[in-house]
N, C-alpha and C positions, 0 to 999 in steps of 0.2 A: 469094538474093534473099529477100526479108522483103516483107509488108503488114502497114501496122498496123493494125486494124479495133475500132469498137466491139463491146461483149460482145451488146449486140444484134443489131448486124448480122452478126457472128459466126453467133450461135443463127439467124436469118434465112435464110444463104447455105446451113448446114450442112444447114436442116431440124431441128436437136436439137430436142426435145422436155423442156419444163420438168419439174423432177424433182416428185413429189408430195409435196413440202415448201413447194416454191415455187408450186404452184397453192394449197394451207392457206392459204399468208401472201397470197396476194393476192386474197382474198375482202375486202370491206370489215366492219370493228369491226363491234361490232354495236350501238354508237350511232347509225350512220352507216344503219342499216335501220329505218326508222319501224315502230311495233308495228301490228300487225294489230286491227281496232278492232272485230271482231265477238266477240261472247262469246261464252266458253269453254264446251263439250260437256261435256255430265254422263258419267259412266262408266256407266248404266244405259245396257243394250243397247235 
């Protein structure tokens, strides 16, 4: 007997846990993260 199942729902029923390649690539560009608008720290302590 066979199931055919998506690779999600796969990873879902299984519990797998995404490799740390695949959590890298699914952060968003870094277009996609507006910049921070406050100005930059001098290095004097």
């Amino acid at each position: 007997m066979a199931v055919i199942l998506g690779y999600d729902d796969w990873q879902r029923l299984t519990g797998a846990r995404p490799s740390f390649a695949e959590v890298l690539l699914s952060f968003p560009d870094a277009g996609d993260i507006p910049p921070d608008p406050a100005p930059a720290r001098g290095l004097d302590p």
